[in-house]
C-alpha positions as CSV (number, residue, x, y, z in Angstrom):
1,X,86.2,267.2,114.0
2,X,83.9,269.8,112.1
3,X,81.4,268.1,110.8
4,X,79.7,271.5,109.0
5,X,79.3,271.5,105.0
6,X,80.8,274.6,103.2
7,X,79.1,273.5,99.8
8,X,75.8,273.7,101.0
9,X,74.0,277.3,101.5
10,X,71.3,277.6,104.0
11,X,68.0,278.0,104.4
12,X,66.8,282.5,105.1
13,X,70.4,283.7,104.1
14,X,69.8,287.1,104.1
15,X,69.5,288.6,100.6
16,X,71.9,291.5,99.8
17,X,70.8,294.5,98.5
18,X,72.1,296.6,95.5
19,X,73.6,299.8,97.4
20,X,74.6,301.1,94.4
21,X,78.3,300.7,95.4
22,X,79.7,299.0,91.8
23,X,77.7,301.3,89.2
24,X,80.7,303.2,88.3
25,X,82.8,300.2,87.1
26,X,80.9,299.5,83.9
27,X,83.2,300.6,80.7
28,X,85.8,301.1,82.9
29,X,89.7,299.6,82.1
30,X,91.4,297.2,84.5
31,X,94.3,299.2,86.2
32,X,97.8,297.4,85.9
33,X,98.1,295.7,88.7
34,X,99.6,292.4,89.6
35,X,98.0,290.2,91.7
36,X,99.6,286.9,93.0
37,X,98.2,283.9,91.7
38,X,98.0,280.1,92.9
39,X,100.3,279.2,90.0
40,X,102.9,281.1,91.3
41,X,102.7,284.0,88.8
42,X,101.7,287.6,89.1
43,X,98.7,288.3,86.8
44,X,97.5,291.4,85.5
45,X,94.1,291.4,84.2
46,X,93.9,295.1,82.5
47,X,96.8,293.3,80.2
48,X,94.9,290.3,79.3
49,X,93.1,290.0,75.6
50,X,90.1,288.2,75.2
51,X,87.3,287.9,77.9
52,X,87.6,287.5,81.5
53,X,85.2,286.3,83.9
54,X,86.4,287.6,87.2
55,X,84.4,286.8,90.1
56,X,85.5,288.7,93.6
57,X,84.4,287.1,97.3
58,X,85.0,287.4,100.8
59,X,87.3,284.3,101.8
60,X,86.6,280.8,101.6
61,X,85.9,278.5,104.5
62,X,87.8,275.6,105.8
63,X,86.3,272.2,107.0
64,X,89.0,272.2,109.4
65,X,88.3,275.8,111.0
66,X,85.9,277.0,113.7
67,X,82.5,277.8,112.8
68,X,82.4,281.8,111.6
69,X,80.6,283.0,114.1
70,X,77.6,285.6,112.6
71,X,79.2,284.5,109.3
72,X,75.4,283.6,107.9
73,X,73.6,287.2,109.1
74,X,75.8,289.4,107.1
75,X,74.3,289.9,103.9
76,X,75.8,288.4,100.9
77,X,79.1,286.9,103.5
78,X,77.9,283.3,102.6
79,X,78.5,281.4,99.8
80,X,82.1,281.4,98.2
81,X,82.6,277.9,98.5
82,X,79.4,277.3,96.5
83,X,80.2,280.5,94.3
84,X,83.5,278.8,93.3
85,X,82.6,275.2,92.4
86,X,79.7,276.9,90.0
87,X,82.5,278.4,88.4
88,X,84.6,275.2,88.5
89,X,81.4,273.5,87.3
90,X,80.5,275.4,84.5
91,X,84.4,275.8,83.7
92,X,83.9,273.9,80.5
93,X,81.0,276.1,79.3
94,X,83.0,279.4,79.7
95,X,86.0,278.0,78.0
96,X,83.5,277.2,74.9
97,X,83.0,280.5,75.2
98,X,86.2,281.5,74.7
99,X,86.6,283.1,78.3
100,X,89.6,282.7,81.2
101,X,88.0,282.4,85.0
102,X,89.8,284.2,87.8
103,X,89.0,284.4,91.4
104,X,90.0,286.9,93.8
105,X,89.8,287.7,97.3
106,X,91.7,289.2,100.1
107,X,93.3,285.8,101.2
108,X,97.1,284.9,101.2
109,X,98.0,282.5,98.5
110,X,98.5,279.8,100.4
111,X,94.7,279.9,101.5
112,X,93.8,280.7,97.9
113,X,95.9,277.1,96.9
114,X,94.2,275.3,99.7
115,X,91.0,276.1,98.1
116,X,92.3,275.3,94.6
117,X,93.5,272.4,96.3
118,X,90.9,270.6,97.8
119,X,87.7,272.2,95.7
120,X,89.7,271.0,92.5
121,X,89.3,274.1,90.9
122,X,90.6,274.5,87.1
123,X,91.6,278.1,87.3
124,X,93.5,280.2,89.1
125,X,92.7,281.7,92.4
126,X,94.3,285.9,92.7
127,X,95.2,287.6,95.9
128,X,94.4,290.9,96.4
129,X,95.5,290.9,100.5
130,X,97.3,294.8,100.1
131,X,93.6,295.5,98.4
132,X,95.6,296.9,95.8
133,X,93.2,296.5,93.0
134,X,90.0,297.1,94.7
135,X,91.2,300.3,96.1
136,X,92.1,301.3,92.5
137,X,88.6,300.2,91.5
138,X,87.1,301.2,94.7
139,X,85.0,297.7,95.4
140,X,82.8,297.4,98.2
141,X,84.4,295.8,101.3
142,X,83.0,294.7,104.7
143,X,84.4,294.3,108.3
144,X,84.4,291.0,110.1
145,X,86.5,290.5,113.0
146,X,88.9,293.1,112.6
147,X,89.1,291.7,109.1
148,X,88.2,293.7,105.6
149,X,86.8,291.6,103.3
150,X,86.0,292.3,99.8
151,X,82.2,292.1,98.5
152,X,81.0,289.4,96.3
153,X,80.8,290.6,93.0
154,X,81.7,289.2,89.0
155,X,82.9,291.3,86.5
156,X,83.3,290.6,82.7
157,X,85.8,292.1,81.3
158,X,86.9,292.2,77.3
159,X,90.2,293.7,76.3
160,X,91.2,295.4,79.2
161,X,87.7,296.6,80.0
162,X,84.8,296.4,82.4
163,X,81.6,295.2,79.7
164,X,79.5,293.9,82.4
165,X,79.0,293.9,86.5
166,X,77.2,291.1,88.4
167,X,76.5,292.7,91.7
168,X,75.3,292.1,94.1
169,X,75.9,288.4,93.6
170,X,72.7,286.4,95.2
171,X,72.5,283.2,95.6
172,X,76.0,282.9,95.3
173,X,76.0,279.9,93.4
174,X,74.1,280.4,90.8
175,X,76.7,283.3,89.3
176,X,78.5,281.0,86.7
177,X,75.4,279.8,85.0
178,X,74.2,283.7,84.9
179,X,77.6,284.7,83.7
180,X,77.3,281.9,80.9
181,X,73.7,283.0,79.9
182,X,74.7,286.5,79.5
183,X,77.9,285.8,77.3
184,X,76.0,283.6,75.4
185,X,73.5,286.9,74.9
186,X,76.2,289.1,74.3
187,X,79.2,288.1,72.5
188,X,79.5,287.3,69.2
């Protein structure tokens, strides 16, 4: 059996570095796109009212899977597992501040409800595996074994539209506690 811990980060990840690739998506609107969700819906964020936190990431690991070979070298690659239970973590704090969690990645559903699953995560997990909505926003993907993987990054998004870009995202999980400090400096 696999003995290695997805919730822990470790030590000399390399840091990633802002390559400019999300500066256009600030004040931008959601497209209307639907994206398969672990509930079994479709959701389109551009239609939702209030504030979204949306936070984007490669895939998740499994404890049951072989190691990711190279996984830890790639800049910014590490880390979703970690990223998501901050967000499960500080779930309460985002709700008080009147804002709806998302997750999305590249992953089929049924990996997305795995995750859900086992991490016991309190929102909903989106698939975006015909990178539908990251091609209409152009997001930064990566290669990894014949795979395309979407960058980690966390939008904010009020009404429709893109107020505020976390990217890059580093370390990984300390995102929902900067996500909660900014909305609590920038929202009413």
């Amino acid at each position: 059996m696999n003995t290695k811990n997805l919730l822990v980060l470790p030590d000399n990840l390399p840091v990633p570095e802002d390559d400019g690739a999300c500066v256009h998506l600030e004040g931008t609107n959601m497209p209307a796109i639907a994206l398969a969700s672990t509930s079994g819906s479709k959701v389109k964020l551009g239609f939702e009212d209030g504030i979204l936190v949306v936070y984007f990431y490669p895939m998740t690991g499994r404890p049951d899977a072989p190691p990711m070979v190279g996984w830890n070298e790639i800049p910014g690659a590490r880390g979703c597992t970690p990223q998501s239970c901050s967000f499960r973590d500080h779930h309460s704090d985002l709700l008080d501040l009147g804002a709806k969690v998302y997750g999305v990645s590249s992953q089929s559903p049924e990996d997305q409800k795995e995750a859900v699953q086992r991490l016991h995560l309190p929102f909903e997990l989106l698939s975006d595996s015909k990178f539908e909505l990251a091609s209409a926003l152009r997001l930064p993907t990566f290669e990894y074994n014949a795979l395309r993987l979407i960058k980690r990054l966390t939008l904010i998004i009020e009404n429709g539209a893109i107020r505020k870009v976390f990217y890059p995202v580093f370390p990984p999980n300390e995102n929902a506690a900067n996500v909660v400090a900014w909305l609590q400096q920038n929202t009413a």
